[in-house]
Backbone as CSV, one residue per row, in Angstrom:
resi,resn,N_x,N_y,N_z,CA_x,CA_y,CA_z,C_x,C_y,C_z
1,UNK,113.670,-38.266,40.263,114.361,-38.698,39.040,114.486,-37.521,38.087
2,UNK,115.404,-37.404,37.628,115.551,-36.231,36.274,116.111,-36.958,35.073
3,UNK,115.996,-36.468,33.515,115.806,-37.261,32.877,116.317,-35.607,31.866
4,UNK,117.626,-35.912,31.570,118.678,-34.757,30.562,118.695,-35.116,29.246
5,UNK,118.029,-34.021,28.406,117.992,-34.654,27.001,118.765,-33.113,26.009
6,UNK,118.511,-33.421,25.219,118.597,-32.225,23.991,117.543,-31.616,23.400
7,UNK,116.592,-32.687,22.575,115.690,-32.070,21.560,114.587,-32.783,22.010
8,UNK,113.429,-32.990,21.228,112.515,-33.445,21.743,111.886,-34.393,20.464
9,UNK,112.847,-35.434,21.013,113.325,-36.717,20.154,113.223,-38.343,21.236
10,UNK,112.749,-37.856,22.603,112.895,-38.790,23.453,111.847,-40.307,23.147
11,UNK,111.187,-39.945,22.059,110.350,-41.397,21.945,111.013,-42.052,20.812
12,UNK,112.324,-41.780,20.407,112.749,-42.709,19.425,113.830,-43.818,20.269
13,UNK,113.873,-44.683,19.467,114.393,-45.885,19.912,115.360,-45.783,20.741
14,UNK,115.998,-44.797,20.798,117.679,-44.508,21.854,117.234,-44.027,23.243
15,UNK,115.721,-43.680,23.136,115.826,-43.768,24.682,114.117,-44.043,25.311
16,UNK,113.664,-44.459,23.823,112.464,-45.415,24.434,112.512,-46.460,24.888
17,UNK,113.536,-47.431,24.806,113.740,-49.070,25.465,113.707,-48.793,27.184
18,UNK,114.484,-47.309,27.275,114.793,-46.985,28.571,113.738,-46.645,29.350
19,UNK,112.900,-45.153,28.764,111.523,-44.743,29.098,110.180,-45.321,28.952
20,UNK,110.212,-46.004,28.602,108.588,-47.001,28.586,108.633,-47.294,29.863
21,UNK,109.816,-47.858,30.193,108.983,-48.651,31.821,108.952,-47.149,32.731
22,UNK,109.442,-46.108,32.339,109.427,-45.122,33.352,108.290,-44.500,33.139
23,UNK,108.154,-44.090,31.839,106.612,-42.917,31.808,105.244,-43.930,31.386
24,UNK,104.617,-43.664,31.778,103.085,-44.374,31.910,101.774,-43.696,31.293
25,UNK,100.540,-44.119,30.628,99.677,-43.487,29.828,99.036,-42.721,31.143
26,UNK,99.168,-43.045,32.459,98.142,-42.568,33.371,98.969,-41.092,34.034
27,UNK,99.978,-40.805,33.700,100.918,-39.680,34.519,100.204,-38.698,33.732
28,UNK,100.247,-37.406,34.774,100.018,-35.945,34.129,101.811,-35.084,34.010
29,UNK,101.366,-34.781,33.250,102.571,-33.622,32.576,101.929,-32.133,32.341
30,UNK,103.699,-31.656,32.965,103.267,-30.289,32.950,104.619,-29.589,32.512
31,UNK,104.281,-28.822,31.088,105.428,-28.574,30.312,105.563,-27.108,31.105
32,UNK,106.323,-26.682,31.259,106.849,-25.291,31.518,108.259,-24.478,30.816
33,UNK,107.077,-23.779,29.686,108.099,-23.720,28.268,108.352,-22.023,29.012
34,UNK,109.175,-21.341,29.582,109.585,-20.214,30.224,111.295,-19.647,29.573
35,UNK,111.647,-20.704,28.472,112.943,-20.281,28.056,113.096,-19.477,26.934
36,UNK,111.935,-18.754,26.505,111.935,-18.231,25.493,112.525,-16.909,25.369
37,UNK,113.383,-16.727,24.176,113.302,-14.749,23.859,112.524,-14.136,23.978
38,UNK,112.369,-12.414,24.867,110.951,-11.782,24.945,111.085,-10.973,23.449
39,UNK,112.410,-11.324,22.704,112.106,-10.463,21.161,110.486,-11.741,20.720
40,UNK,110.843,-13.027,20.929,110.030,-13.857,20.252,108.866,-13.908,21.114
41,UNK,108.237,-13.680,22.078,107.646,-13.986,23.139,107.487,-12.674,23.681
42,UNK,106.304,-12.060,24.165,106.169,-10.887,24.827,104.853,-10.381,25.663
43,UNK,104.070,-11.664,25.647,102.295,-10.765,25.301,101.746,-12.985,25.643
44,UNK,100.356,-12.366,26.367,99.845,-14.053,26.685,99.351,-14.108,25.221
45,UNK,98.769,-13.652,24.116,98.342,-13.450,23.161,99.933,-14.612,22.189
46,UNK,100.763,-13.754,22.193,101.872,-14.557,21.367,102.226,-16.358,21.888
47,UNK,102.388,-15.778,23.407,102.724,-17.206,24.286,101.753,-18.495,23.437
48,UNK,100.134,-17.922,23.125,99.363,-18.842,22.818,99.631,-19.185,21.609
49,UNK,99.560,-18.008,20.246,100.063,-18.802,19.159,100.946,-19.583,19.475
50,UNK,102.167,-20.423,20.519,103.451,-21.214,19.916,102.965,-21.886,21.089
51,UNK,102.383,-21.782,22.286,102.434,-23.352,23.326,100.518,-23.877,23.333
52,UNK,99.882,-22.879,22.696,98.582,-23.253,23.484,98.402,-24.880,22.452
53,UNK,97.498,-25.605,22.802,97.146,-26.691,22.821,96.763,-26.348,20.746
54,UNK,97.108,-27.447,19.524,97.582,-27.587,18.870,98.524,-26.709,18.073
55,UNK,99.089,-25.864,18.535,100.017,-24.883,17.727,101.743,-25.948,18.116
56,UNK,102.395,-25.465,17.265,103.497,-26.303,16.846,104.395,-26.823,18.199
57,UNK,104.766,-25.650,19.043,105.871,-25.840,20.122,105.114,-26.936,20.794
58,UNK,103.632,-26.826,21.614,102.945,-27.596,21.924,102.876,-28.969,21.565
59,UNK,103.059,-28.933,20.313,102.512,-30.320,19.685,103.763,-30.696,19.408
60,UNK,105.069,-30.551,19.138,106.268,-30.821,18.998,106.534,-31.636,20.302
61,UNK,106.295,-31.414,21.549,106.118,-32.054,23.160,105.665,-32.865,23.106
62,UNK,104.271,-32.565,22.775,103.083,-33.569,23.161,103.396,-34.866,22.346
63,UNK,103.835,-34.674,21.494,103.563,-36.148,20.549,104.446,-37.203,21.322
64,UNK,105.862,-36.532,21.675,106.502,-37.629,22.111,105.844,-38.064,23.785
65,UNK,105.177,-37.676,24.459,105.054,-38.410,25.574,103.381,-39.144,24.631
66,UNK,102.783,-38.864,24.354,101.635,-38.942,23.467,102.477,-40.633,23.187
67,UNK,103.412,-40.937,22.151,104.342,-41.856,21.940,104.159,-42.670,22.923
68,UNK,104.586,-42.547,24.248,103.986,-43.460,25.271,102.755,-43.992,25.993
69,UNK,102.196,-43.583,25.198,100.525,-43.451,25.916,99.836,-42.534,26.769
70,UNK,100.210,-41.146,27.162,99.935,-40.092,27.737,98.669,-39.442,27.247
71,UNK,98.038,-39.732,27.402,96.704,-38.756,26.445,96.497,-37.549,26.492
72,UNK,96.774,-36.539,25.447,96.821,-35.270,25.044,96.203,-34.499,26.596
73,UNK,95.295,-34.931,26.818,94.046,-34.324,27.821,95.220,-34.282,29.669
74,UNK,95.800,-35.250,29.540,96.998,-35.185,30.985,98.151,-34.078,30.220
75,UNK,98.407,-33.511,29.382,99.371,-32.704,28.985,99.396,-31.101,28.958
76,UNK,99.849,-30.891,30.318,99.342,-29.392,30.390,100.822,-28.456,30.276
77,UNK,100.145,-27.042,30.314,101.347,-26.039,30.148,100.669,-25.189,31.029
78,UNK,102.314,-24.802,31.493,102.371,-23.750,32.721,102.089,-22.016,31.496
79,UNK,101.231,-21.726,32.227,100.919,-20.378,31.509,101.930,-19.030,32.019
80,UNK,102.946,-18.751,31.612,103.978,-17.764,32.251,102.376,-16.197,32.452
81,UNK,101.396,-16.442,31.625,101.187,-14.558,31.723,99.515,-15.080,32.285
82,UNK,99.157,-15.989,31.896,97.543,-16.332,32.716,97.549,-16.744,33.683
83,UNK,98.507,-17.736,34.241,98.294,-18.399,35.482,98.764,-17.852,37.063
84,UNK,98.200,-17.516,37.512,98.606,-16.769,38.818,99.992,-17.527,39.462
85,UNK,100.149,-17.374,40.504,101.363,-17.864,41.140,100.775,-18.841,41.973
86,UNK,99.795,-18.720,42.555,99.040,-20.063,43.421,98.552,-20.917,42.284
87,UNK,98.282,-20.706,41.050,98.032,-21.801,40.089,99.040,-22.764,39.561
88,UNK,99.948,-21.633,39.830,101.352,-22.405,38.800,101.960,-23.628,39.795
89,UNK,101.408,-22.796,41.131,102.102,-23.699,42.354,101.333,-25.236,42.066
90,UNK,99.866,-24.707,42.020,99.083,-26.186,42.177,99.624,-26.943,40.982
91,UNK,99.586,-26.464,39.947,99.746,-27.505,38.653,100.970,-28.478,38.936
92,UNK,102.434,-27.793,39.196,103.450,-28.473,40.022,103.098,-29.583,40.776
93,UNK,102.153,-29.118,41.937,101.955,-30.360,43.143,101.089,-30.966,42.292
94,UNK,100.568,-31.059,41.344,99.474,-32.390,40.893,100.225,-33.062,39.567
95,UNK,101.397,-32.649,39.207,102.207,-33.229,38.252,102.793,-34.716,38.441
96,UNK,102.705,-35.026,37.769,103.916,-36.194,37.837,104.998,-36.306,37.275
97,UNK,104.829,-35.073,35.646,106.434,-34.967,35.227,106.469,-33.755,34.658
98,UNK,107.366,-33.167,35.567,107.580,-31.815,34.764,108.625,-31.724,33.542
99,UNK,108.569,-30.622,32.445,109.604,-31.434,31.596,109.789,-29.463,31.152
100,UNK,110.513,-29.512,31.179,111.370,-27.767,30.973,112.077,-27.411,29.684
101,UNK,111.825,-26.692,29.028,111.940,-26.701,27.821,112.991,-25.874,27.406
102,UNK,113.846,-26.400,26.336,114.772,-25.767,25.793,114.992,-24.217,25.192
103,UNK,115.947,-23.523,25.506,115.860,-21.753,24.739,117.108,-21.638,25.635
104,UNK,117.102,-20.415,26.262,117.790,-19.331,26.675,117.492,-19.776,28.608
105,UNK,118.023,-20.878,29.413,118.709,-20.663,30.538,118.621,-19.550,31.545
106,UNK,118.895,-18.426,30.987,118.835,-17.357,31.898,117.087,-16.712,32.074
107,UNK,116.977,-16.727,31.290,115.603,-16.308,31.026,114.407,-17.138,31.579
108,UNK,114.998,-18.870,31.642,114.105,-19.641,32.264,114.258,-19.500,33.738
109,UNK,115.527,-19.195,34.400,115.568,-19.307,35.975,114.664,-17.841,35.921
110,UNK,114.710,-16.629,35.173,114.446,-15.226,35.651,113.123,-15.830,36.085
111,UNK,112.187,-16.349,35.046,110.931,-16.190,34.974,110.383,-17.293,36.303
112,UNK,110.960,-18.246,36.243,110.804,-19.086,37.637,111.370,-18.021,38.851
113,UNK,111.887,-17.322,38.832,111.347,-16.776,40.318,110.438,-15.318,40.071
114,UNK,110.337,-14.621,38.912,109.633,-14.096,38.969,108.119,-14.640,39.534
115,UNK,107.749,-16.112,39.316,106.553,-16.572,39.361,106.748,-17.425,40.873
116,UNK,107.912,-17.241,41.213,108.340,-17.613,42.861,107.936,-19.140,42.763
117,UNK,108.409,-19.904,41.830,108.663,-21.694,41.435,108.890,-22.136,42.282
118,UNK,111.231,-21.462,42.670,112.094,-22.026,42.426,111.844,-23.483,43.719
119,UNK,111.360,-22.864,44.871,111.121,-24.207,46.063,110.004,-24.994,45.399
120,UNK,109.333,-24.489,44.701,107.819,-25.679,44.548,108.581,-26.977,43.463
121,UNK,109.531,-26.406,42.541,110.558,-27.351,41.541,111.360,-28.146,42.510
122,UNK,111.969,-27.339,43.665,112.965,-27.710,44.058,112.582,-29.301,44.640
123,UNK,110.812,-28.675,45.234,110.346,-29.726,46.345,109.430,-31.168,45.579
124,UNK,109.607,-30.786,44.589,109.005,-32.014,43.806,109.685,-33.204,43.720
125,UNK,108.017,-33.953,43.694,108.971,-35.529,44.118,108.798,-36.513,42.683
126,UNK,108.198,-36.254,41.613,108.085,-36.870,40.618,109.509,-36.803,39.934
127,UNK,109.026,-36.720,38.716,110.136,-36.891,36.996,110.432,-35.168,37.083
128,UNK,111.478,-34.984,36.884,112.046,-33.468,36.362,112.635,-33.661,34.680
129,UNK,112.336,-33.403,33.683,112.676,-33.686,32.375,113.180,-32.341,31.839
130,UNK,114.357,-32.524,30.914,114.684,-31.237,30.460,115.379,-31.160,28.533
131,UNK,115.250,-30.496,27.671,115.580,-30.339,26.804,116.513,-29.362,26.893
132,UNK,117.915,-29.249,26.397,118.942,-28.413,26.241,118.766,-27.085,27.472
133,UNK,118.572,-26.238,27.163,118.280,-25.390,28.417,117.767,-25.629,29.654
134,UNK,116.802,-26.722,29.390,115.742,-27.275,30.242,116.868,-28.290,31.005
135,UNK,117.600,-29.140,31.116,118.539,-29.702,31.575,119.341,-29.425,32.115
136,UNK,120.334,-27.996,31.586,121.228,-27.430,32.396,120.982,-26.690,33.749
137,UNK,119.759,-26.076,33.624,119.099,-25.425,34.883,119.020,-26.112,36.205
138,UNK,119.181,-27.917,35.696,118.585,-28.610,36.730,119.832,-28.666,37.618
139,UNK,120.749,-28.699,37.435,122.394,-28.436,38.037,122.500,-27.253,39.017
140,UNK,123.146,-27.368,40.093,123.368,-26.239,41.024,124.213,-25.343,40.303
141,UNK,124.899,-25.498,39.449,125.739,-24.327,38.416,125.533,-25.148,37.004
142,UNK,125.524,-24.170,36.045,125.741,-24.905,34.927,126.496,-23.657,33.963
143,UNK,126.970,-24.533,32.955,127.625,-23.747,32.061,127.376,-23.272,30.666
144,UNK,127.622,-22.097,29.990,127.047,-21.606,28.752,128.267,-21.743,27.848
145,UNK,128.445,-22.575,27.207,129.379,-22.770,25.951,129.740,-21.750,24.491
146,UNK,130.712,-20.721,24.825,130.592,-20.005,23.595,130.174,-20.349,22.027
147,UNK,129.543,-19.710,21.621,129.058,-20.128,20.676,129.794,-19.042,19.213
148,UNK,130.404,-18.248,19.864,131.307,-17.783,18.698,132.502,-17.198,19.016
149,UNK,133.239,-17.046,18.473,134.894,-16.297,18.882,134.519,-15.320,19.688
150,UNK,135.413,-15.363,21.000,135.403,-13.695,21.498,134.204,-13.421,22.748
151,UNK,133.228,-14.770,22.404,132.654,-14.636,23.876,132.851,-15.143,24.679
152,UNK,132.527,-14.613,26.386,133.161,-15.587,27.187,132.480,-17.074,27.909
153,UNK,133.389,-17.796,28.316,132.716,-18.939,28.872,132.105,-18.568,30.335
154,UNK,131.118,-18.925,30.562,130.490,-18.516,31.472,129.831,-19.278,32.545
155,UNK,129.788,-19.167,33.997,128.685,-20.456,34.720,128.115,-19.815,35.554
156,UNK,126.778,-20.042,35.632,125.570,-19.598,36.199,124.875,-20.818,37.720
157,UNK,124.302,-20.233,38.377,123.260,-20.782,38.883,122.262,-21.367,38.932
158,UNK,121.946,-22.484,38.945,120.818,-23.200,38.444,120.177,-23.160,39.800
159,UNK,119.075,-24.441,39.278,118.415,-25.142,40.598,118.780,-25.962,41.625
160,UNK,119.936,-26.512,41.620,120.255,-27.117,42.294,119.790,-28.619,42.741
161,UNK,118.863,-29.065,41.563,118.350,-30.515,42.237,119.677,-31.504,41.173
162,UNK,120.541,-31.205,40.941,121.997,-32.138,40.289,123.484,-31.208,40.599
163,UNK,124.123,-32.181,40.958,125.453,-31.698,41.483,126.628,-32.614,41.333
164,UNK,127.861,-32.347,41.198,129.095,-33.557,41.716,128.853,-33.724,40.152
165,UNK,128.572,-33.162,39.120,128.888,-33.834,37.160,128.339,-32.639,36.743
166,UNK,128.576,-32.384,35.480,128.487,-31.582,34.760,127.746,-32.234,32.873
167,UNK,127.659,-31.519,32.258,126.650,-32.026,30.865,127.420,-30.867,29.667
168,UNK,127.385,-31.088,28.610,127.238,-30.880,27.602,126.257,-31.071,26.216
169,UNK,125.918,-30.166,26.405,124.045,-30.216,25.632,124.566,-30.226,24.076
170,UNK,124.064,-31.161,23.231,123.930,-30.846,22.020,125.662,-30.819,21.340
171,UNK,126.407,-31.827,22.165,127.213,-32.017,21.975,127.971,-32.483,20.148
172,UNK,129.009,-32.169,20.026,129.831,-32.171,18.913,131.143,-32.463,18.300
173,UNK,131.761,-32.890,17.664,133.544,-32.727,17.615,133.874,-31.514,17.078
174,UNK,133.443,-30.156,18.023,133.872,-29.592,17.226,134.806,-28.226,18.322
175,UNK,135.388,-27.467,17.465,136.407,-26.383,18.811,135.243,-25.715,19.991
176,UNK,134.436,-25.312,19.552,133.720,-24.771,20.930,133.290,-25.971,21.925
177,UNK,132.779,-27.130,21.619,132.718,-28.059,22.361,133.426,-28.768,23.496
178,UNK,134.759,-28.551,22.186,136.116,-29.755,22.170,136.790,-28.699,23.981
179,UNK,137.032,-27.489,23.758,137.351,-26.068,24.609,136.360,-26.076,26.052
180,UNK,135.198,-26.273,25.161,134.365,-25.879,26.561,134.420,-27.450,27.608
181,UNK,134.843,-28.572,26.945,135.147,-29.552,28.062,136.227,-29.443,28.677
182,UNK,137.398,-29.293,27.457,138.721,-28.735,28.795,138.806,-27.613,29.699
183,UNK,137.983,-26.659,29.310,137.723,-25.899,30.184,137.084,-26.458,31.545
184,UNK,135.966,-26.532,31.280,135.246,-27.035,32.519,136.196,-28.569,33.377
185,UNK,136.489,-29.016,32.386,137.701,-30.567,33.425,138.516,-29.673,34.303
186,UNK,139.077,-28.541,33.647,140.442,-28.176,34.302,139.917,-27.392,35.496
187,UNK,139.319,-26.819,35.091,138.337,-26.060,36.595,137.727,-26.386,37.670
188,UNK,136.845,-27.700,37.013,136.380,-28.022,38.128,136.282,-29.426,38.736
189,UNK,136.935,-30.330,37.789,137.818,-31.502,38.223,136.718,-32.636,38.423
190,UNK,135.456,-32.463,37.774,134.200,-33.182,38.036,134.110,-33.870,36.745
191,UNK,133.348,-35.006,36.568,132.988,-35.825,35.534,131.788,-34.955,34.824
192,UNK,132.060,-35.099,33.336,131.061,-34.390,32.658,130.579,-35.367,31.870
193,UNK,129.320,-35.448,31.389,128.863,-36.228,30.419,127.921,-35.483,28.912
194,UNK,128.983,-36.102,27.878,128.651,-35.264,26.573,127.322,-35.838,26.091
195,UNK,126.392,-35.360,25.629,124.873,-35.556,25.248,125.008,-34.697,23.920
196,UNK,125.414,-35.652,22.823,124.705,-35.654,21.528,123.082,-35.742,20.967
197,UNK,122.990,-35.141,20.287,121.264,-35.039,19.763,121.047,-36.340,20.024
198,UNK,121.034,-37.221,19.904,120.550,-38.465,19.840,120.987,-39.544,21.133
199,UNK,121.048,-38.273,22.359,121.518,-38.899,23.315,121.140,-38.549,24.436
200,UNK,121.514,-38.868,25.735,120.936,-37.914,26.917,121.265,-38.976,27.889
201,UNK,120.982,-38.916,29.194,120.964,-39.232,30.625,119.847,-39.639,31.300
202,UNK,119.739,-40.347,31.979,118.818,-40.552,33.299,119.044,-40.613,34.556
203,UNK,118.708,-40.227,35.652,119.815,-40.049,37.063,118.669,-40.119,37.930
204,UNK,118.491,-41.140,38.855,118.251,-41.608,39.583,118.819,-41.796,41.217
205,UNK,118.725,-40.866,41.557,119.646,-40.976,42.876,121.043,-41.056,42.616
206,UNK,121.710,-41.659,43.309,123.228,-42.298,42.811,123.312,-43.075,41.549
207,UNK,122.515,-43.255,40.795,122.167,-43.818,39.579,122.219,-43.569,38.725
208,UNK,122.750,-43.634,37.575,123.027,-42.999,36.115,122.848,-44.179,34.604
209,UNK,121.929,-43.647,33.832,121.605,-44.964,33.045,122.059,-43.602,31.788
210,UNK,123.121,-43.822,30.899,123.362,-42.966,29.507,122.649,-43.370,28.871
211,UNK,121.575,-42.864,27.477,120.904,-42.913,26.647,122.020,-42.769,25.102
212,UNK,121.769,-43.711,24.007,121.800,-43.559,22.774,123.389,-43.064,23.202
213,UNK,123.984,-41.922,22.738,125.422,-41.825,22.134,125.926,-40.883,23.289
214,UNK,125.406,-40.906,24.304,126.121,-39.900,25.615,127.074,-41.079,25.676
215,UNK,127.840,-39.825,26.383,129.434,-40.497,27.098,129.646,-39.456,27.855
216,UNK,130.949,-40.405,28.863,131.621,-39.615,30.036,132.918,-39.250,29.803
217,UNK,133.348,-37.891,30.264,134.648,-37.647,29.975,135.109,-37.702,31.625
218,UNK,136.286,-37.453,31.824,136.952,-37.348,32.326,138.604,-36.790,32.782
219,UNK,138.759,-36.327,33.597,140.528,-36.046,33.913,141.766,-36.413,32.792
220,UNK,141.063,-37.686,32.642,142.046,-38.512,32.237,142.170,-38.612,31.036
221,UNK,141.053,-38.016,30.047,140.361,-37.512,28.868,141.188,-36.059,28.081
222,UNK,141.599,-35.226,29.121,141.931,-33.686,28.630,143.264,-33.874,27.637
223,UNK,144.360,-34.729,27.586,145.385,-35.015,26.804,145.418,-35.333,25.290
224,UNK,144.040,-36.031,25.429,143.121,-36.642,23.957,142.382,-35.546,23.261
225,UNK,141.963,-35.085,24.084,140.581,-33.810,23.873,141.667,-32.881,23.177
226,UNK,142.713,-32.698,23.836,143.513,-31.591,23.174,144.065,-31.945,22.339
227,UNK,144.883,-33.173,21.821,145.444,-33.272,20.644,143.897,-33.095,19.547
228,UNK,142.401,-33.037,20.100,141.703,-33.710,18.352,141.544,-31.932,18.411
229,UNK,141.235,-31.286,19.787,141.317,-29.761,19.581,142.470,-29.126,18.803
230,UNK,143.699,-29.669,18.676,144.887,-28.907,18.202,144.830,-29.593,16.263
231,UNK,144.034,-30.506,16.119,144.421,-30.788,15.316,143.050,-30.011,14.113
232,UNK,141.519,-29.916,14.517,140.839,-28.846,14.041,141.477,-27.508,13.905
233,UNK,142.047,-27.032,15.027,142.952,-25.646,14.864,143.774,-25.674,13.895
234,UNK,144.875,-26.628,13.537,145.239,-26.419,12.399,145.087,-26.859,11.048
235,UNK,143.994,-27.518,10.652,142.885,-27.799,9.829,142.516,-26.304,9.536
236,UNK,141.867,-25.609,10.103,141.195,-24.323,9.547,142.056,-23.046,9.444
237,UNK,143.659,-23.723,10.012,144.911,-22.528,9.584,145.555,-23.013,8.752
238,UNK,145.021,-24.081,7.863,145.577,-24.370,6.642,144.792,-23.784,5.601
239,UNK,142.897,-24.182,5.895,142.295,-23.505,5.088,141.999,-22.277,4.866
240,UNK,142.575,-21.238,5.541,142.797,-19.959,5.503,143.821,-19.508,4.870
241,UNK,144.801,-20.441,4.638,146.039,-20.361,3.814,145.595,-20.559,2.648
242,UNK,144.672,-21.055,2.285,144.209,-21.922,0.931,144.100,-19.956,0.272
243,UNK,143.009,-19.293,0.925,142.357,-18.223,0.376,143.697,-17.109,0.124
């Protein structure tokens, strides 16, 4: 099962009705926060100020499975600079939900094979959980949405345990969003599903349960998408006229 979110907001009402019957006080968790900047992140010393057990990133996690009855003491973190590679392996096989944490994508696949993961993720049979970065990875390709004029749209390699749909993290009405879905429809002709903060996915085999304010686009979608895209475009070439 994998379980596509944004923020780490999953114990509020939009997708606790859903997750209670799924996560249980008796499961172990094992966060593997590896998406970080090495400007922000560099040293096991730093790693600990922001994941070790009560410092903020940590406890920002913990509370929401905590929310379900998880007791702090089942809530572990993968150590990117202490834990050997046969440790990181075991913690994996004794998990029941791994949950991958949001940042920088590229940086999370580097460090998963630097630590030679990518089969021990691949081969897991529990919960795969992901926050914004942490989600897209889980896709055999996924895509990086410009985030300002002039850069390019881009698609990468993931893990490969989701395929045949595509996601939009942290979704918006707005031109980079509105662009990066017609882009991706016209390319690759697959169903995408938009995940607003307050929204997300669950996928279950052939199974798909939307959380809170996700939706599906589609083919049939790009005609619409472009008139609300054409109509922001000239919204902000009026207000440039203003100045």
């Amino acid at each position: 099962m994998n379980i596509l979110l944004n923020i780490n907001n999953f114990s509020e009402d939009f997708a606790y009705e859903y997750l209670k019957d799924i996560l249980h006080p008796k499961m172990k968790v094992l966060i593997i926060p590896f998406s970080y900047h090495e400007d922000w992140i560099d040293s096991a010393e730093e790693f600990d100020r922001h994941y070790r057990k009560g410092k903020d990133e940590y406890e920002d996690i913990a509370k929401e499975f905590m929310n379900y009855g998880i007791p702090r003491r089942n809530i572990q973190i993968l150590h990117y600079y202490r834990d050997s590679i046969r440790k990181c392996k075991s913690k994996i096989y004794h998990a029941d939900v791994l949950f991958l944490t949001g940042g920088y994508p590229d940086r999370f696949l580097y460090r998963i094979d630097q630590k030679n993961l990518r089969r021990s993720i691949q081969n897991f049979k529990g919960i795969v959980m992901g926050t914004s970065a942490g989600a897209m990875i889980q896709f055999d390709r996924y895509h990086v949405t410009p985030e300002e004029e002039g850069m390019d749209y881009e698609y990468h390699e993931g893990l490969g345990l989701l395929s045949g749909f595509d996601i939009e993290v942290h979704y918006e009405d707005t031109f980079a969003h509105l662009s990066s879905l017609i882009t991706d429809l016209k390319l690759h002709q697959i169903p995408i599903f938009a995940l607003p903060n307050h929204g997300g996915m669950i996928v279950d085999g052939d199974e798909m349960v939307l959380l809170g304010d996700a939706f599906e686009i589609g083919q049939e979608d790009i005609e619409l998408m472009q008139d609300e895209l054409d109509e922001i475009v000239d919204e902000m070439t009026w207000q440039d006229t203003e100045y």
